[in-house]
Backbone bond lengths (Angstrom), bond angles and torsions (degrees), N, CA, C in turn:
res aa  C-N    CA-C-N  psi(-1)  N-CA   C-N-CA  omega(-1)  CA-C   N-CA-C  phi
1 X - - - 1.456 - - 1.513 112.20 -
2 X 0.993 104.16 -52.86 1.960 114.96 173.78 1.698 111.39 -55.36
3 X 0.872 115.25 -15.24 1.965 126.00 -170.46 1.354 85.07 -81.93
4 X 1.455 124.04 -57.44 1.906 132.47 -155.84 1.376 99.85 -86.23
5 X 1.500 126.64 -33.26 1.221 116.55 153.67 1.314 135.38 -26.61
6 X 1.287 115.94 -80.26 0.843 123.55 175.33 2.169 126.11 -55.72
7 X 1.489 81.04 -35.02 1.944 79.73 155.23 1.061 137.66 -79.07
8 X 1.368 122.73 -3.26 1.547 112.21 -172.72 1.743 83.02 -117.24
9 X 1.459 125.02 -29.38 1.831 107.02 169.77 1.139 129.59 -80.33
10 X 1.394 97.25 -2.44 1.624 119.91 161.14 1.408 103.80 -40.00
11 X 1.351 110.74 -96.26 1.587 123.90 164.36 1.669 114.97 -49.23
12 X 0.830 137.91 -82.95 1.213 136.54 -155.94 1.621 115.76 -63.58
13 X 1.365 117.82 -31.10 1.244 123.20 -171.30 1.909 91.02 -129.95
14 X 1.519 105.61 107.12 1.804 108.73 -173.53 2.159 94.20 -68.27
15 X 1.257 64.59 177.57 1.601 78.89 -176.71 1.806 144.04 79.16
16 X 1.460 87.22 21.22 1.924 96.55 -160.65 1.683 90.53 -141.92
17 X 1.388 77.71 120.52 1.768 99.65 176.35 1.115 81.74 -82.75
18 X 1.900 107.02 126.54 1.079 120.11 164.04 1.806 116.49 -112.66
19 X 1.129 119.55 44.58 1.588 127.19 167.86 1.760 103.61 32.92
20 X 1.371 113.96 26.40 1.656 87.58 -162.55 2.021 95.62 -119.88
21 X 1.477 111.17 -165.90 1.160 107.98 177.62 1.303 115.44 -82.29
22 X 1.588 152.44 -148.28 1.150 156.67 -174.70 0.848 77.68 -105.47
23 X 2.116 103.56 137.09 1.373 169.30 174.48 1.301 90.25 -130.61
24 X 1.536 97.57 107.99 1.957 107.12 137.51 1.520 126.28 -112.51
25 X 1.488 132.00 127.58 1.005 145.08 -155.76 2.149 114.45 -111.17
26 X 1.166 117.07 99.25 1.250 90.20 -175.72 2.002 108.09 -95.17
27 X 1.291 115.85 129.09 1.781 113.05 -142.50 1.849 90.21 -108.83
28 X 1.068 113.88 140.75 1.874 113.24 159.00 1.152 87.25 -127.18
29 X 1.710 104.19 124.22 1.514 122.48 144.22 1.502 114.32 -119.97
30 X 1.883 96.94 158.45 0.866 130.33 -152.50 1.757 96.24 -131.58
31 X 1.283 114.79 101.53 1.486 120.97 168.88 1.239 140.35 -106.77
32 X 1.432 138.01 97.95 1.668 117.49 -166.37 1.830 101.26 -67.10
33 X 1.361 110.89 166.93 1.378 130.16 -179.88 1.380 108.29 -92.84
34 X 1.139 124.00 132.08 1.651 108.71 167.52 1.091 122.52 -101.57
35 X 1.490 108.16 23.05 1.494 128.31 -179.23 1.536 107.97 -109.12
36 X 1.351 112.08 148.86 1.736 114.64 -160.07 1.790 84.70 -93.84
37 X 1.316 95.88 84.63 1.507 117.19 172.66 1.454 116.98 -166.17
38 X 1.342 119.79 -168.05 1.372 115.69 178.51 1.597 121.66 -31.97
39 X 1.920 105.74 107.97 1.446 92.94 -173.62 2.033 129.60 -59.36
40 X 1.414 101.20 -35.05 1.835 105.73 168.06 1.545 100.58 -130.96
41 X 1.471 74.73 150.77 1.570 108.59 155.29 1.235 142.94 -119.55
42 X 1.025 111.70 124.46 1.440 114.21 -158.78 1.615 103.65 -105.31
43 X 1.736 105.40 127.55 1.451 116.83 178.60 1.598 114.81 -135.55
44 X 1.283 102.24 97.37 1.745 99.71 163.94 1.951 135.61 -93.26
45 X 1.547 106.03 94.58 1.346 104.27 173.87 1.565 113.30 -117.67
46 X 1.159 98.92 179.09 1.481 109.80 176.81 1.552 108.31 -109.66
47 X 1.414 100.01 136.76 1.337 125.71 176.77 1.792 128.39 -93.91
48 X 1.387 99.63 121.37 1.664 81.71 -158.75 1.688 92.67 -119.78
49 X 1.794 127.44 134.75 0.983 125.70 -160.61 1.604 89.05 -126.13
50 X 1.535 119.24 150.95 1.743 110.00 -179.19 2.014 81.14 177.08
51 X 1.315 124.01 146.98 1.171 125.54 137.22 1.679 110.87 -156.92
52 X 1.397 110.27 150.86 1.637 116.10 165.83 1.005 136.68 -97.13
53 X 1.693 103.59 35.96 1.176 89.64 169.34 1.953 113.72 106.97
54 X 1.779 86.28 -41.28 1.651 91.22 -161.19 1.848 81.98 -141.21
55 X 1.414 145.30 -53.53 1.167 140.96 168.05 1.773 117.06 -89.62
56 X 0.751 109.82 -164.15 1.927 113.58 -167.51 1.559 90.88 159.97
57 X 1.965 94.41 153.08 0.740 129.74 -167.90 1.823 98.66 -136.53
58 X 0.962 151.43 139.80 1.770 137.02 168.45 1.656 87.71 -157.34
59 X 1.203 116.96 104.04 1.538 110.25 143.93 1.513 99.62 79.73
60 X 1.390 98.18 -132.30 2.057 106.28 -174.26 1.547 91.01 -112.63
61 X 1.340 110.63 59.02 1.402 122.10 159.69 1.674 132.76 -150.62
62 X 1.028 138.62 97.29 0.915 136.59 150.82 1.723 163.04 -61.05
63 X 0.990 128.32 145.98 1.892 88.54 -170.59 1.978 100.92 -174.15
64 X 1.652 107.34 -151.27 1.302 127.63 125.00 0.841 170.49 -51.71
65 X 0.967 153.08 -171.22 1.420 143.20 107.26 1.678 116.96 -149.24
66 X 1.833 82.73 103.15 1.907 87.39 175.58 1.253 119.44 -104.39
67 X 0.873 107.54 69.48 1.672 111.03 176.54 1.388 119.02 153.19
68 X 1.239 143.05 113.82 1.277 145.55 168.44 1.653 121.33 -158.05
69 X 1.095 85.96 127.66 1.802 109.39 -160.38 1.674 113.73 -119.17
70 X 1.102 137.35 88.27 1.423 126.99 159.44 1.705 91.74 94.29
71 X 0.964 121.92 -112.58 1.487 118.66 -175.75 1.625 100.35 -116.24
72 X 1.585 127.42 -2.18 1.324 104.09 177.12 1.920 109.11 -107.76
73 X 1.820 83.58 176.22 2.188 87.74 -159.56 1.714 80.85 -158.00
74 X 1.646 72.23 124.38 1.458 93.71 175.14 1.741 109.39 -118.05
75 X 1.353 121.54 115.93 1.277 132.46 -172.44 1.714 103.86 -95.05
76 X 1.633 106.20 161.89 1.305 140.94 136.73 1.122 118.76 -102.19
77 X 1.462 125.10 124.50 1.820 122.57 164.11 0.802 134.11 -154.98
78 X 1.131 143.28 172.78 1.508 130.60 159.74 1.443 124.33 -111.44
79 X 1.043 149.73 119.08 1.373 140.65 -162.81 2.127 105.30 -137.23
80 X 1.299 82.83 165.19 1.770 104.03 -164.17 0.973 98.57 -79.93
81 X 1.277 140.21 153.40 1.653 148.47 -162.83 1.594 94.54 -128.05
82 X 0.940 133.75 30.13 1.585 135.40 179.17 1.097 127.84 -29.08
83 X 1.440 115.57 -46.36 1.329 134.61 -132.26 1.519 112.17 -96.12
84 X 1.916 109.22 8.10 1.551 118.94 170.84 1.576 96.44 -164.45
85 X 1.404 108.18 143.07 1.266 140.16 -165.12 1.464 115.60 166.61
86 X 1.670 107.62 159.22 1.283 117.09 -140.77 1.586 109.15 -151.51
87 X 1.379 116.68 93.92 1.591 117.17 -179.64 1.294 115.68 -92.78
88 X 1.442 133.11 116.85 1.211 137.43 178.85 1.571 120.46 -56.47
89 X 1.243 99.70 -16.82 1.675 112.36 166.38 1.904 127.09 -77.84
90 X 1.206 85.44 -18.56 1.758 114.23 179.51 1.731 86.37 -83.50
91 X 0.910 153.48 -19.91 1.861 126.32 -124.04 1.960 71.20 -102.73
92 X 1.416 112.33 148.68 1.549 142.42 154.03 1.511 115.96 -62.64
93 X 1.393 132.87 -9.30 1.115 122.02 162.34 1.637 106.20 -129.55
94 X 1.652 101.51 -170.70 1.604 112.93 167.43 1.683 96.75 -81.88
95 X 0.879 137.82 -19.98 1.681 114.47 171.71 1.380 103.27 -88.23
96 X 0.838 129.73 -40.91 1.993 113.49 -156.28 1.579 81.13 -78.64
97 X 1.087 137.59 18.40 1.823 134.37 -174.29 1.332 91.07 -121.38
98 X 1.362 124.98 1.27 1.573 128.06 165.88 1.327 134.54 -82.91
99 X 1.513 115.72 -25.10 1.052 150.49 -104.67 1.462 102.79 -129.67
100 X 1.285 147.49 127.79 1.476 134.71 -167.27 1.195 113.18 -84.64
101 X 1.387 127.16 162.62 1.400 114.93 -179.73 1.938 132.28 -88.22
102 X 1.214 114.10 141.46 1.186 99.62 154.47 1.127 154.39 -127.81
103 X 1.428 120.12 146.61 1.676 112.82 -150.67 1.395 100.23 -115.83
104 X 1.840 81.21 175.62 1.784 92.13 179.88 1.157 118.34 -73.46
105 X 1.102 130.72 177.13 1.519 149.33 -178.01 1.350 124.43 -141.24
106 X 1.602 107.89 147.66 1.730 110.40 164.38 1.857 104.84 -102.73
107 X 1.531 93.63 146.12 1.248 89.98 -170.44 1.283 101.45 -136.54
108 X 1.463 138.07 144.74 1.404 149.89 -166.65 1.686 108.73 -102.83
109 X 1.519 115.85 162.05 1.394 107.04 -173.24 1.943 99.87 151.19
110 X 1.330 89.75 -174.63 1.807 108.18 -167.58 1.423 101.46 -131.26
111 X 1.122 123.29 138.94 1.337 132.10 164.46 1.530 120.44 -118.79
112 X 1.593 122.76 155.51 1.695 124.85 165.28 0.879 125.20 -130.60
113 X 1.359 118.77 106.89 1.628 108.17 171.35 1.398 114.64 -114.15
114 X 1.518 100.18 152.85 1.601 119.45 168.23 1.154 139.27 -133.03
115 X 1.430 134.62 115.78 1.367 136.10 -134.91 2.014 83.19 -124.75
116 X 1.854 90.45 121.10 1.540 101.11 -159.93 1.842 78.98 -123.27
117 X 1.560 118.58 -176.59 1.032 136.13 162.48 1.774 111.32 -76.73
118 X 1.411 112.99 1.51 1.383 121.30 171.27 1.293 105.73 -91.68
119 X 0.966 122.28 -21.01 1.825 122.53 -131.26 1.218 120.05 144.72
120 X 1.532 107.98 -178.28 1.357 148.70 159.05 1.312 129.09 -83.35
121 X 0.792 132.30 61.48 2.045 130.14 -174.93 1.452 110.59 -84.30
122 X 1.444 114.36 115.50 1.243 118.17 -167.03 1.667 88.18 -136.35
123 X 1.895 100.90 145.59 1.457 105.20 -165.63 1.929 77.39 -135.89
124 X 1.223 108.04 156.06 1.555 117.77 163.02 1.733 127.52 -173.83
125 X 1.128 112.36 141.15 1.301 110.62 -165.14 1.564 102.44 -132.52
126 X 1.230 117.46 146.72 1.769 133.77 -174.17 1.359 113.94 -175.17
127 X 1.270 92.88 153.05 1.803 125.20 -178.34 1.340 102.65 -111.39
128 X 1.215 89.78 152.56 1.774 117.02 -173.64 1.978 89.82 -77.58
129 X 1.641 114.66 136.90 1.194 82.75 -174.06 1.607 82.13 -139.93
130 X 1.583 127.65 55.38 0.950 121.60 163.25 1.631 104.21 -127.15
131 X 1.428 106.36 -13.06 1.511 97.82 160.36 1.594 104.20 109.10
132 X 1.542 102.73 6.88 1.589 97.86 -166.34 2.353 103.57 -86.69
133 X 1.783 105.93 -24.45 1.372 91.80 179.78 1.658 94.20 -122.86
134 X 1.208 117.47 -18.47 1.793 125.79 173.89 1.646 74.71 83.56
135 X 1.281 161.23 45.53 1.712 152.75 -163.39 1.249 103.79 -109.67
136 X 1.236 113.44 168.83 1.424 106.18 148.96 1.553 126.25 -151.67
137 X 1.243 116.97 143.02 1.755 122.03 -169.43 1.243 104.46 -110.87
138 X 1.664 103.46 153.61 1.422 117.70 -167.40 1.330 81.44 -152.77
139 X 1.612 115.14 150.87 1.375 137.69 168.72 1.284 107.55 -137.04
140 X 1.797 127.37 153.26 1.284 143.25 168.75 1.221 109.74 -119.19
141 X 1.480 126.34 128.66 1.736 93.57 167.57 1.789 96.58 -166.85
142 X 1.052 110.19 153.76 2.087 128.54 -170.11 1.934 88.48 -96.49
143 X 1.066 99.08 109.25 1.868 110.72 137.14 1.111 129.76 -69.66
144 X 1.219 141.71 121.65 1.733 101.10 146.29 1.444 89.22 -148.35
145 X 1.461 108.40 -174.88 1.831 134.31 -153.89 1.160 123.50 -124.22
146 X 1.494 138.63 141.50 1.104 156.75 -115.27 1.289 109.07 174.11
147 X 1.765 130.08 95.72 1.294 142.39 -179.89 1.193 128.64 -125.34
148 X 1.614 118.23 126.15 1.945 105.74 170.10 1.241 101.60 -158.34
149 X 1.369 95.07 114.79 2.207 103.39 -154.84 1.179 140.67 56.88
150 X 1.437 112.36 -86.38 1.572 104.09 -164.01 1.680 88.16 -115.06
151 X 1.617 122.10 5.22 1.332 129.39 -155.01 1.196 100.62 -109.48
152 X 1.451 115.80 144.63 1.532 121.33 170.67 1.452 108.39 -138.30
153 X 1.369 124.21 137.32 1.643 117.27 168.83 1.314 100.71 -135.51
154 X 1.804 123.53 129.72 0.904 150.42 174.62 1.480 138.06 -100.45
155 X 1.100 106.34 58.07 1.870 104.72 -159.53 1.604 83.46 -88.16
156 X 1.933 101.09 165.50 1.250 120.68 -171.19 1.533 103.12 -170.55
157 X 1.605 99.35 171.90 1.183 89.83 -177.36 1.881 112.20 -176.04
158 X 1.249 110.68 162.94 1.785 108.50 -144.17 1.610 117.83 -153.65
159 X 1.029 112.57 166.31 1.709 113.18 164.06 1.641 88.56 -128.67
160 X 1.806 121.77 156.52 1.010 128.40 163.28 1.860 91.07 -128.19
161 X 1.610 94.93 139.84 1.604 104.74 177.58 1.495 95.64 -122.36
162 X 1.578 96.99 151.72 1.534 98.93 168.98 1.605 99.01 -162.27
163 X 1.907 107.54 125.45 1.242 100.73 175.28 1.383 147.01 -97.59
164 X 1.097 147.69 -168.63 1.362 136.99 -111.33 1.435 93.30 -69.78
165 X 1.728 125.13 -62.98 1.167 125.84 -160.39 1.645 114.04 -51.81
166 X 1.463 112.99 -23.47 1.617 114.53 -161.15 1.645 89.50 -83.86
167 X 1.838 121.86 -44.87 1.109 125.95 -167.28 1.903 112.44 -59.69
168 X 1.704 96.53 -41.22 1.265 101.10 -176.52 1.610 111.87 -62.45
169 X 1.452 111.18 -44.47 1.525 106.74 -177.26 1.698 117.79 -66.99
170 X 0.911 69.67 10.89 2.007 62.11 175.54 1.818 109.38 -132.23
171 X 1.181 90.46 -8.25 1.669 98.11 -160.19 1.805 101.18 -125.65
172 X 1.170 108.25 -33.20 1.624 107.45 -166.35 1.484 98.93 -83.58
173 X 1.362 115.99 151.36 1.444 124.77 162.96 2.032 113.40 -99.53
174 X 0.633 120.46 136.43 1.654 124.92 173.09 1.363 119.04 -81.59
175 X 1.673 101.93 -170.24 1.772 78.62 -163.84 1.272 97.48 -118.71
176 X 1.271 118.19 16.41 1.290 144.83 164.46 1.790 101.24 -74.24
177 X 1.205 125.26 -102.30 1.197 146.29 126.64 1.838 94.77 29.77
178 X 1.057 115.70 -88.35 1.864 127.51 150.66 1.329 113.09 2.01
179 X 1.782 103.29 -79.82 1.239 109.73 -168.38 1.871 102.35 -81.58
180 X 0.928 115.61 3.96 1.446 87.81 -170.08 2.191 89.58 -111.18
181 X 1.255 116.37 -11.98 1.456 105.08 -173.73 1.438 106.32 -108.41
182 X 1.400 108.67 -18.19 1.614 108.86 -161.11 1.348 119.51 101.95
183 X 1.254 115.59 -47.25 1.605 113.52 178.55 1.543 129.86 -46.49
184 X 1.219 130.92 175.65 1.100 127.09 -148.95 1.525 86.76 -100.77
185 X 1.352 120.55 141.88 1.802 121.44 161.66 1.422 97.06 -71.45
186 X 1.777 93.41 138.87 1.633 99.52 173.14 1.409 75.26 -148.43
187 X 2.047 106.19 148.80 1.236 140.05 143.90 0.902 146.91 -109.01
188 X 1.490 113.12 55.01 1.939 124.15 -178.12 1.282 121.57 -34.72
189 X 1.625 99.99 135.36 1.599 102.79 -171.03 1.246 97.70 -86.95
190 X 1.751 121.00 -151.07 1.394 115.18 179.58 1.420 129.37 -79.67
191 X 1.285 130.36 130.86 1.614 120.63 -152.58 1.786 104.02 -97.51
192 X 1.577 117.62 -175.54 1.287 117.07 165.62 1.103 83.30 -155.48
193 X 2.210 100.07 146.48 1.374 110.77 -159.23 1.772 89.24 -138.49
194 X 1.043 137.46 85.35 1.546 162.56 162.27 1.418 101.78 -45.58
195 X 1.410 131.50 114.36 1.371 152.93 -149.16 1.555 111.44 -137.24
196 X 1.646 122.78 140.47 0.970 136.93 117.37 1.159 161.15 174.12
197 X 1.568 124.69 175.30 1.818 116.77 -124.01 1.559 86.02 -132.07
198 X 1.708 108.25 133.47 1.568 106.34 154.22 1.362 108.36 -128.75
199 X 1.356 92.63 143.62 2.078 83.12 -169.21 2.130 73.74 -121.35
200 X 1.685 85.18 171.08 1.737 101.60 172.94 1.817 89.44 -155.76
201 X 1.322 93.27 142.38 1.665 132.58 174.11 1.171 114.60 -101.66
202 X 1.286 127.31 147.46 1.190 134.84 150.80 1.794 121.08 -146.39
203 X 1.330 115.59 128.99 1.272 114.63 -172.52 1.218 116.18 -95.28
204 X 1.313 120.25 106.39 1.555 104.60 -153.11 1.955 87.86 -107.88
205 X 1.313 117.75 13.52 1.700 110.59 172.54 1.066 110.14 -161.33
206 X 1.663 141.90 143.80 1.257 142.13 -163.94 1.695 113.88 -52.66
207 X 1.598 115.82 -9.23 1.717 95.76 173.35 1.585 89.99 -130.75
208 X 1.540 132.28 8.81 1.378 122.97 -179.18 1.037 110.65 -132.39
209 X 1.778 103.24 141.15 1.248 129.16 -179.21 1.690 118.57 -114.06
210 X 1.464 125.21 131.45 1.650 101.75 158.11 1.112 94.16 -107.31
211 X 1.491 113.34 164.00 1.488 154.85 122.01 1.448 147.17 -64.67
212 X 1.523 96.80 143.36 1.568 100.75 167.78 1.636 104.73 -161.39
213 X 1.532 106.19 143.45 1.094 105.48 172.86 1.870 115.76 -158.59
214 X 1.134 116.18 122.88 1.602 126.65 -174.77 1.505 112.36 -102.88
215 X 1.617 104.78 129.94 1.458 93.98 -166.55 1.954 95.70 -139.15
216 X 0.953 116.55 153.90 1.312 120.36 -171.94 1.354 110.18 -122.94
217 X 1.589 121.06 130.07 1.473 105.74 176.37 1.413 100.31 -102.16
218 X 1.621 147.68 170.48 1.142 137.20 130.46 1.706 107.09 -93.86
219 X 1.246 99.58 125.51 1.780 108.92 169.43 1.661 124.18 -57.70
220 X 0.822 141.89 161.48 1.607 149.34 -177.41 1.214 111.47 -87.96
221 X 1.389 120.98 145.79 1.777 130.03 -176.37 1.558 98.09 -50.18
222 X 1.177 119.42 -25.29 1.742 111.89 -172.01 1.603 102.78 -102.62
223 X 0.992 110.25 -50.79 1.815 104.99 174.58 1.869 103.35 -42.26
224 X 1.400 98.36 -52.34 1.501 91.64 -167.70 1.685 123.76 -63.20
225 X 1.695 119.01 -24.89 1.013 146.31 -179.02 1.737 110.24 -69.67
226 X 1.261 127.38 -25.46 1.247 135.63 156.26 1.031 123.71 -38.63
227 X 1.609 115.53 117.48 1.598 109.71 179.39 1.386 122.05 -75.00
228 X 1.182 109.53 7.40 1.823 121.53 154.01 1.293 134.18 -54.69
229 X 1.723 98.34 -46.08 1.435 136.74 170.57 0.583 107.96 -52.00
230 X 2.153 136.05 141.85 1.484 122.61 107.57 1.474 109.95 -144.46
231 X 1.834 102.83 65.94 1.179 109.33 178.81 1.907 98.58 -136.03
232 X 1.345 100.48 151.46 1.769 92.71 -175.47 1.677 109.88 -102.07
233 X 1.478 106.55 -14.58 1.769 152.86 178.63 1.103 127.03 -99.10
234 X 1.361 123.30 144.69 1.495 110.02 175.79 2.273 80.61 -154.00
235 X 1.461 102.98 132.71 0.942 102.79 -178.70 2.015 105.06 -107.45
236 X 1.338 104.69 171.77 1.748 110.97 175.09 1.480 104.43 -157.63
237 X 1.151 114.25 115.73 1.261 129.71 155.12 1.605 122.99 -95.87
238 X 1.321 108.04 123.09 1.688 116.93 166.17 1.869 115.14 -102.75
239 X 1.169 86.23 117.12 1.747 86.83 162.98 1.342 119.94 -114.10
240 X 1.551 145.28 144.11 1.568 124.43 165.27 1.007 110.74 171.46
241 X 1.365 129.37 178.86 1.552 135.01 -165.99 1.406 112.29 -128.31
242 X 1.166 123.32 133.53 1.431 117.21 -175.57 1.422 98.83 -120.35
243 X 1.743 123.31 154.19 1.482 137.18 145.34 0.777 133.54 -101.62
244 X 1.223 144.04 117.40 1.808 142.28 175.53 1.491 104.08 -74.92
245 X 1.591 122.14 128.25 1.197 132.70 173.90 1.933 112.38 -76.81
């Protein structure tokens, strides 16, 4: 059970050295904005999962692995911050069309996971390491597994923190920004963003799997307070098919 674990959260759930051979995943997501702009976004890539043991590859992450003992793995990596950004061409009014943009990022850092008879407990912390908020994000969050044949269901669940500078760059308006849209200057301190995701598998052929998985964030009293904002939610849908090599 712990072998398939780790392959189907390989893909579906990032962050889990899964000891196995190359997994390629081709993924459609589906993201609402929590910005009073384009309500989804739609992103289709492929996900490629592989490690030896000593390097790994999982998703929009890359890294290490120095240390692993019994069921726990302690990483180095760097991984893509995708999952929020902000086009001033998207914004629903003439001010949020004022407004500078913000983009994704790669961000550097360590992760831990531990695969218990409870679960999955995975802890991780990273910096923005292209220089766009100097911030930094940390997530907590419980896996665990759900099997009957060719069926798998994976619900889980998390807080993501991120402090002030990472929250402000994506969320704060300036007073620059101010004078040139009208909106009110706001400077969000550090937020917490309380999550959660159930994905389900099914292997319908000895090297293929599909997917799905819906995950809900709730935003923070200060994220939401942004005159960027006017969502209290932010939804994510995964759909896709994976192959084991």
């Amino acid at each position: 059970m712990k072998k398939k674990f780790w392959v189907l959260a390989s893909v579906i759930i990032p962050s889990v050295v899964c000891g196995e051979p190359l997994n390629l995943a081709i993924d459609n997501e589906w993201q609402t904005s929590p910005y009073n702009a384009k309500r989804v976004n739609y992103t289709p890539f492929p996900l490629l999962s592989w490690d030896n043991n000593l390097l790994y590859i999982d998703g929009q992450e890359a890294g290490a692995i120095v240390w692993k003992q019994n069921q726990q793995t302690l990483k180095v990596k760097a991984l893509w911050f995708y999952q929020r950004s902000y086009d001033h061409e998207d914004g629903s009014s003439a001010a949020m069309r004022q407004l500078n943009d913000r983009r994704t990022t790669m961000m550097a850092g360590i992760s831990y996971d531990a695969i218990t008879s409870y679960g999955m407990f995975s802890a991780q912390l990273a910096r923005d390491a292209l220089g766009l908020s100097d911030g930094w994000f940390g997530t907590f969050s419980w896996t665990g597994y759900l099997s009957s044949g060719d069926w798998a269901l994976i619900p889980s669940a998390g807080v993501d923190w991120e402090d002030a500078r990472q929250t402000d760059y994506y969320f704060g308006v300036s007073k620059e920004e101010s004078r040139r849209s009208g909106l009110t200057q706001w400077s969000p301190g550090s937020s917490l963003t309380p999550w959660l995701q159930l994905a389900l598998d099914y292997q319908f052929a000895p090297q293929w799997d599909t997917f799905i998985s819906a995950r809900i964030n709730y935003l923070s009293n200060d994220v939401r307070q942004s005159p960027m904002v006017n969502q209290s939610q932010t939804y994510v849908i995964d759909l896709g098919i994976k192959y084991r090599f």
